[in-house]
Each structure stands twice: as structure tokens, then as C-alpha cells.
N, C-alpha and C positions, 0 to 999 in steps of 0.2 A: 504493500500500500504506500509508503515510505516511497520506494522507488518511483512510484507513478506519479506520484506528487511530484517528483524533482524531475520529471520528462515534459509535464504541462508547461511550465515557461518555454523551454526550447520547441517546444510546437506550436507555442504562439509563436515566439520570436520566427520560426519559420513560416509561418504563415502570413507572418506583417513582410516579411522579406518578399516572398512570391508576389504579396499585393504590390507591393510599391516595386517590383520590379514591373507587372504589368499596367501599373500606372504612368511607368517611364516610359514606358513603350509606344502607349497611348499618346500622353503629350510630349514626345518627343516628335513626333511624325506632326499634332497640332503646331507645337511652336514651331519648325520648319517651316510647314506652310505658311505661317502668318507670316513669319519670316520675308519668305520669300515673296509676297503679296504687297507687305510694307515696301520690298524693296522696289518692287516694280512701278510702286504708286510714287516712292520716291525718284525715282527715273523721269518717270513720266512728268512729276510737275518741275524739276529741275530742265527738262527738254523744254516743254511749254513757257517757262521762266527763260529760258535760251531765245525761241524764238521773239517773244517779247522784246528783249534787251536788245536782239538782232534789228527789229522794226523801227526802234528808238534812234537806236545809231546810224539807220541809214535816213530818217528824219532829220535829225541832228545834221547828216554830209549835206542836205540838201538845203537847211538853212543858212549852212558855215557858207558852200557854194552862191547861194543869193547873195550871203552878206559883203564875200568876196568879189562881186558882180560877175559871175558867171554865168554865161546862159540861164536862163528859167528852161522850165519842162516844153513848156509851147515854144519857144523861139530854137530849141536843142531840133525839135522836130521837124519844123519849117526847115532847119539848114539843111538837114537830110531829105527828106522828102517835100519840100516846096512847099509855100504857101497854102493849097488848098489844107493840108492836113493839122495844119492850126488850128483849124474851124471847132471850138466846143465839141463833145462829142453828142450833146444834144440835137445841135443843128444839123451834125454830118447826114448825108444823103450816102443813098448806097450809089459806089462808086464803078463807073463804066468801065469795061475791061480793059481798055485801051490805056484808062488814067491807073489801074492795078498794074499792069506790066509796067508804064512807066517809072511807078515807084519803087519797083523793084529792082531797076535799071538803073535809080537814081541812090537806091540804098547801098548797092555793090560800087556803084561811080564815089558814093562818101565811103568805105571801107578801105578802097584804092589809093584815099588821101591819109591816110592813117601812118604814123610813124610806125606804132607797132605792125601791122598789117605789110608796109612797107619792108620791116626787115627779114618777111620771111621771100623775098623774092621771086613774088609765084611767078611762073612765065606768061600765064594765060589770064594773069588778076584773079581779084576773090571768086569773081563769078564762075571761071572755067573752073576753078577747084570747088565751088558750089557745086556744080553738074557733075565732078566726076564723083564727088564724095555719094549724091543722088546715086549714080548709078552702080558705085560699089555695094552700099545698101541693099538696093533694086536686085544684084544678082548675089547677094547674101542674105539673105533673109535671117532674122534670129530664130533658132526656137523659144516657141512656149510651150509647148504641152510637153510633158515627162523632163521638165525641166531637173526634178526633184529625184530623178533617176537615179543617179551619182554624182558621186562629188564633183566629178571632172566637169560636167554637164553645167552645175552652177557656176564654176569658176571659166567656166568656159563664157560664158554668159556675163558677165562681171565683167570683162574683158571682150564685151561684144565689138563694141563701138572700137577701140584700138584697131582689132582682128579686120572690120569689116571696111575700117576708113582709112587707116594707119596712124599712126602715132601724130605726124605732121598735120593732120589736116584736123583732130582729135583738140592738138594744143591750140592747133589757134580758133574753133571754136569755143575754146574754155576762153580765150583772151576778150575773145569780142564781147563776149557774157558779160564777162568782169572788166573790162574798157567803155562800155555803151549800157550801162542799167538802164539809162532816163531814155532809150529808143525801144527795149528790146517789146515794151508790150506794144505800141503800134506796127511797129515792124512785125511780129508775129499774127496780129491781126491782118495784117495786108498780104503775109505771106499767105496763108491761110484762104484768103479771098480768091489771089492767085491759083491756089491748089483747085478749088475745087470751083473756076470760074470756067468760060466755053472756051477761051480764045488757046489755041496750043501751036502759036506762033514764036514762042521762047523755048529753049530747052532749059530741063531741069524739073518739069513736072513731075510727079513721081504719080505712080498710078495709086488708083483704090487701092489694091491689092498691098504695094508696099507701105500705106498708109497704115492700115490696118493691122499688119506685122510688126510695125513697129509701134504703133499705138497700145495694140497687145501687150509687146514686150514691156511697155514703161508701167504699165498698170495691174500687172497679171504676173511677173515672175520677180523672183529675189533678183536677178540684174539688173534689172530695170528700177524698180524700189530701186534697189540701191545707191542706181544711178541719181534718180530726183532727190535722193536724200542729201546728195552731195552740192547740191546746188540751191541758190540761193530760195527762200519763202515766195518770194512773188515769182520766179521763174517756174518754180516746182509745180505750184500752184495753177498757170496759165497752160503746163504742158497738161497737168492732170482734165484741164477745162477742154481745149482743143482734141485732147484724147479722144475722150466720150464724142465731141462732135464726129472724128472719126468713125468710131465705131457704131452712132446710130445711120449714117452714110452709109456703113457695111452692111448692118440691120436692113436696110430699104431695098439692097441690094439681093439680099439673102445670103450674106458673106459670112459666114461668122464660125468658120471649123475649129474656132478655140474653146467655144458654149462662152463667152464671157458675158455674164451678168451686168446690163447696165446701172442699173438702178440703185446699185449703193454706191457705185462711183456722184452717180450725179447727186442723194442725199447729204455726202461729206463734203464735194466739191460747194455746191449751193452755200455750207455752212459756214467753208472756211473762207469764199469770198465773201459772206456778208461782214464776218470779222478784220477782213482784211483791209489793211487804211492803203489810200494812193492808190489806186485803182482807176485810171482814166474814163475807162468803160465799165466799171462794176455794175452800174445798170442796166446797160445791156446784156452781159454775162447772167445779171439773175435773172430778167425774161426769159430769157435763152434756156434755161436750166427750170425755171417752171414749165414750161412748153413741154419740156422735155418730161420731167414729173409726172403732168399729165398722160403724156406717149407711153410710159412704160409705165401703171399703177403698181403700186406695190400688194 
């Protein structure tokens, strides 16, 4: 009896052990997760906090620039593409094909004047390396689908744009990017206009088809993401907008062998231009993007 007495403490003490071993077990796997949840929530509002501070300061370049008397936003545009494109963009009228190829003629004619643009010595100007870089594209297509196959396959993707353009034509559309912020949204507006206007008196159009490839590509595979992450908020922003026009283009078409989903594109798109300050045209991007709402219900 004696004995059994002096065995009951160590079967407790063993059975407080087992519990709290299985309670470790338990909240070890919870705190993890929270863990891991915190940290993501912290990620996430330090990016959000990023781009913020990013917005501010490129506020700030454009004030210091007034204050310095440089160009404003409307008169940076006129020098590039002439007079008519000053116009408010309320007033704008939709523009005759004839005045689209010209502005495109006069956009490559200002790139041609550029120091840095200059020291890469193209033989043909920006423009012939516009068209070849178009058709290296045009006969390289990315993949999107079974992107996620292998490794080799993402980073082969990651590496599209070098592979499919070269290196040299690669860098100097990162310079113009980062050389011309106060053009690149009218200018992509006009190119845009170009792409999918009647007149194909210019080379350098690219078809649906490689439109759509590559639209795919920026919004549908880790390359592409990756791509737009590396580039600035209002560019990222304007390719994701143009995308989707893209792709309901292809939709009309019946093009669409990637199944891409439009409609949460244009839900996120719509949200983060209504947040988005300096936006020449943000009203007509969020028409555009209602329309579109409406086209595809959720």
C-alpha cells in the first residue's frame, strides 16, 4: 500500500509531462502561424508604406523641377509631341490616324535628340530599333501556361525580355523609362491608339496575337509580375490598364488559349487608379474600366 502511494506522484508528474508536451505541440504549430501571418501583414504594410513615400518623392521632383523652372507637365509634352497634345484631356477629341502616326514619328524624332539615347549609336535611330525589338518579340513569343513546370521555365521567363530583345535594346528601354517619367503616360496612350488604329502605313505594329502574349505574360506569370514589380507605380500601373484592354481585344476576337480571367484584373486595376495621384487621364481610365465591369459581370 506504502509502495502505491509513493508511485501516484510520478504518474501524475507523468501525466502533467505528456499534457504539456501535447500542448507544445499544439501551440507551437499556432504560434508559427500567427507568426508567420504577422509577418506577412508586416511586409505588406511596410511595401504599401514604400509605395507611398515613392509617390511623395516623385511629387516633391516635380515641385523642386517647377520651382527650378523646368518644363511643366503640358509644355514637357507639346515639345515632344506638338501642340495639339497640350489640349486638357477633357477637351481632347479622339485623334485621326494620320495625327497618331504622326506623333509617333515625332516621339522617336524627340528620343533621336537625347544625349543618352545618342550614346548608344543606333544606326537606324530609336525607331529602327523600335521595329526590330517589335519583331524579335513577334517571333519569340513568351510562354504562359506550364510556366510553373520547372524551375528552369521561371527563370527562363525572368529573363524573357533580355533573351527575346537583347541586352542593348532591354537597357535602353529601362533609360527612356527612367529619362522621360513626365511623357511616358501620353506616349503610351498614343502608342496604344497606334496599335490598334486602321492605318498600317508604319512599320512596327505588332499584331493581336503578339499583343496578347505579351499582355498574358505581364499579368498571368511570375516573369512578368516580376517584371512590373521592378518598375516604377504609375508605369506598373498603366501597363496592368493597357493589358486588360488587350486582352478584352482578344476576348472579341475569341483569342484567349491562356483561359485568362479578366475581371479581377480590371477590379484591382479600377482601385488602384482611383488611388493613384497625377494621372492625366484617370478619368478616362475609370470609364474605361466601368465599361468594362459591366462586359465581364462578376
Amino acid at each position: 500500500m506504502k509502495a502505491e502511494r509513493n508511485y501516484q506522484p510520478v504518474m501524475v508528474l507523468l501525466v502533467l509531462v505528456v499534457v504539456g508536451i501535447f500542448l507544445w505541440i499544439l501551440l507551437k504549430d499556432w504560434y508559427a502561424t500567427r507568426i508567420e501571418t504577422a509577418r506577412k501583414q508586416e511586409s505588406q504594410e511596410w511595401q504599401q508604406r514604400t509605395e507611398v513615400l515613392t509617390q511623395k518623392l516623385t511629387d516633391m521632383e516635380q515641385e523642386l523641377k517647377a520651382a527650378r523652372g523646368e518644363a511643366p507637365l503640358g509644355e514637357k509634352v507639346a515639345e515632344v509631341f506638338g501642340p495639339p497634345a497640350a489640349e486638357p484631356p477633357a477637351r481632347e477629341k479622339p485623334m485621326a490616324a494620320e495625327e497618331i502616326e504622326r506623333r509617333v514619328k515625332a516621339f522617336f524624332a524627340y528620343l533621336d535628340g537625347r544625349d543618352y539615347v545618342k550614346a548608344y549609336d543606333l544606326p537606324g535611330g530609336a525607331y529602327e530599333e523600335y521595329v526590330l525589338a517589335v519583331e524579335a518579340l513577334s517571333a519569340n513569343p513568351p510562354r504562359v501556361a506550364g510556366e510553373t513546370e520547372s524551375l528552369y521555365e521561371m527563370l527562363k521567363n525572368v529573363s524573357y525580355f533580355f533573351r527575346a530583345m537583347g541586352r542593348k535594346r532591354v537597357q535602353l528601354a529601362a533609360e527612356i523609362l527612367k529619362n522621360e517619367p513626365e511623357i511616358m503616360e501620353p506616349a503610351m496612350r498614343v502608342f496604344f491608339q497606334w496599335y490598334t488604329g486602321p492605318l498600317e502605313t508604319m512599320r512596327g505594329k505588332p499584331s493581336l496575337k503578339t499583343m496578347y502574349a505579351c499582355a498574358s505574360f505581364l499579368v498571368d506569370t511570375f516573369g512578368g509580375r516580376s517584371y512590373l514589380l521592378r518598375r516604377d507605380s504609375r508605369i506598373r500601373l498603366l501597363s496592368i490598364y493597357y493589358c486588360i484592354q488587350v486582352l478584352d481585344r482578344a476576348n472579341d476576337q475569341k483569342i484567349n488559349p491562356n483561359g485568362i480571367d479578366i475581371r479581377p484584373l480590371i477590379t484591382g486595376a479600377a482601385k488602384d487608379i482611383r488611388s493613384q495621384t497625377g494621372l492625366a487621364y484617370q478619368k478616362n481610365y475609370l470609364a474605361e474600366l466601368e465599361r468594362l465591369a459591366r462586359k465581364y459581370p462578376g
